[in-house]
C-alpha positions in Angstrom: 14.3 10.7 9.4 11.7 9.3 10.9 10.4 6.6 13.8 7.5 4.9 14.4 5.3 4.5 17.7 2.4 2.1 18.5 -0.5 4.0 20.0 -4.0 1.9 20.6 -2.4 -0.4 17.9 -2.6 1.8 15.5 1.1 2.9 14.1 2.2 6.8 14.1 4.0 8.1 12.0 6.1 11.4 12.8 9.2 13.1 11.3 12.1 14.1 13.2 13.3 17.6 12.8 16.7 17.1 10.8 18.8 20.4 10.1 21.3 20.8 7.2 23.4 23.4 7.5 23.3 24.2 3.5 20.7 24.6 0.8 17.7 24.6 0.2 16.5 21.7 2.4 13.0 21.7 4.3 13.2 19.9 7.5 10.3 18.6 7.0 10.3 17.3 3.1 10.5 13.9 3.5 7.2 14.3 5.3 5.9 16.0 2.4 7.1 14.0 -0.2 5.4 10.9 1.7 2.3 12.2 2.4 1.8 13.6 -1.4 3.0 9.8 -2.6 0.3 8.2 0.0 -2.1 10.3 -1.1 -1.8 10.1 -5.0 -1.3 6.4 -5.1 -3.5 5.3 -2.0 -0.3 3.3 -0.2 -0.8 3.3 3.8 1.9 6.1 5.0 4.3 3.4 6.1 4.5 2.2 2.4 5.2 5.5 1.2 7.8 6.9 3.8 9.5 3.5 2.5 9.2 4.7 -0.9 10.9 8.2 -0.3 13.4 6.8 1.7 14.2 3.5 -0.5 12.7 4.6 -4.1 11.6 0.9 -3.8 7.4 0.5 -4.8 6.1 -2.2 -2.4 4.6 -5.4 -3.0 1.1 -6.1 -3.1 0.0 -8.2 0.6 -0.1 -11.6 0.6 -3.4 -12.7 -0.5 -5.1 -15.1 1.6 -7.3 -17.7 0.8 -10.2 -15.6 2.4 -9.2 -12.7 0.2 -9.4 -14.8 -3.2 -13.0 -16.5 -2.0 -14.0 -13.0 -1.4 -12.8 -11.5 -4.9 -14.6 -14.7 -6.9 -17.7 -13.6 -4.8 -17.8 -9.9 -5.5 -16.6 -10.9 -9.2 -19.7 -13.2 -9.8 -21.7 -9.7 -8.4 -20.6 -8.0 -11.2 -17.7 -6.4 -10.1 -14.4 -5.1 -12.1 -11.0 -6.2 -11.6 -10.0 -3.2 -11.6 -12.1 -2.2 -8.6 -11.4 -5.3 -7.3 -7.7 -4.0 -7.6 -8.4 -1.1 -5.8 -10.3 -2.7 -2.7 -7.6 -5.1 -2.2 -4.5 -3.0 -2.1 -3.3 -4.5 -6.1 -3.6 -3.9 -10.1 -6.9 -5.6 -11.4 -4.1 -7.8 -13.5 -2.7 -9.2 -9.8 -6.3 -9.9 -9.3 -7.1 -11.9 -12.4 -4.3 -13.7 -11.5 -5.0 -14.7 -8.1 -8.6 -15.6 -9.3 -6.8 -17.8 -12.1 -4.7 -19.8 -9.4 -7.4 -19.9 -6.9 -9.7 -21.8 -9.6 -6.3 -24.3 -10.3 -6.1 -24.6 -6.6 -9.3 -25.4 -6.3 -9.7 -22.7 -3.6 -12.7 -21.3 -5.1 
């Protein structure tokens, strides 16, 4: 299990120390598990302790109208979608597409 705390708004993560009386378990795997999924996909830790405990992959942020002026600008500097992708938390595909219904929005 685990809880979250608010320190300096900033969330905490920390694992409680569960005991099974059988098996192989680590008390602290879940811990593990989340950290090594946080680290190899670059989810925040809260997405990936939802991962291990769900086996749900999260859902890009919503993408503000701030966020899609700023990707048309860093596009037009030459900029990839994919590392577009990567700066804003999505696949370059998801990025493309929110470029596309930006320009049909007339947002950018």
């Amino acid at each position: 299990m685990y809880f979250s705390s608010s320190v300096n708004n900033k969330s905490v993560f920390s694992c409680a120390y569960s005991s099974v009386s059988s098996g192989n378990y680590h008390p602290y795997r879940e811990c593990w598990e989340a950290l090594g999924v946080s680290i190899l996909t670059g989810w925040t830790p809260e997405q990936a302790f939802d991962y291990v405990y769900t086996g749900k992959r999260p859902r890009p942020a919503k993408t503000t109208d701030d966020d899609i002026r700023e990707m048309a600008r860093l596009k037009a500097k030459g900029m990839t979608y994919k590392k577009l992708g990567e700066m804003f938390g999505m696949s370059g595909s998801t990025v493309y597409d929110r470029l596309k219904e930006g320009r049909q929005k007339q947002i950018i």
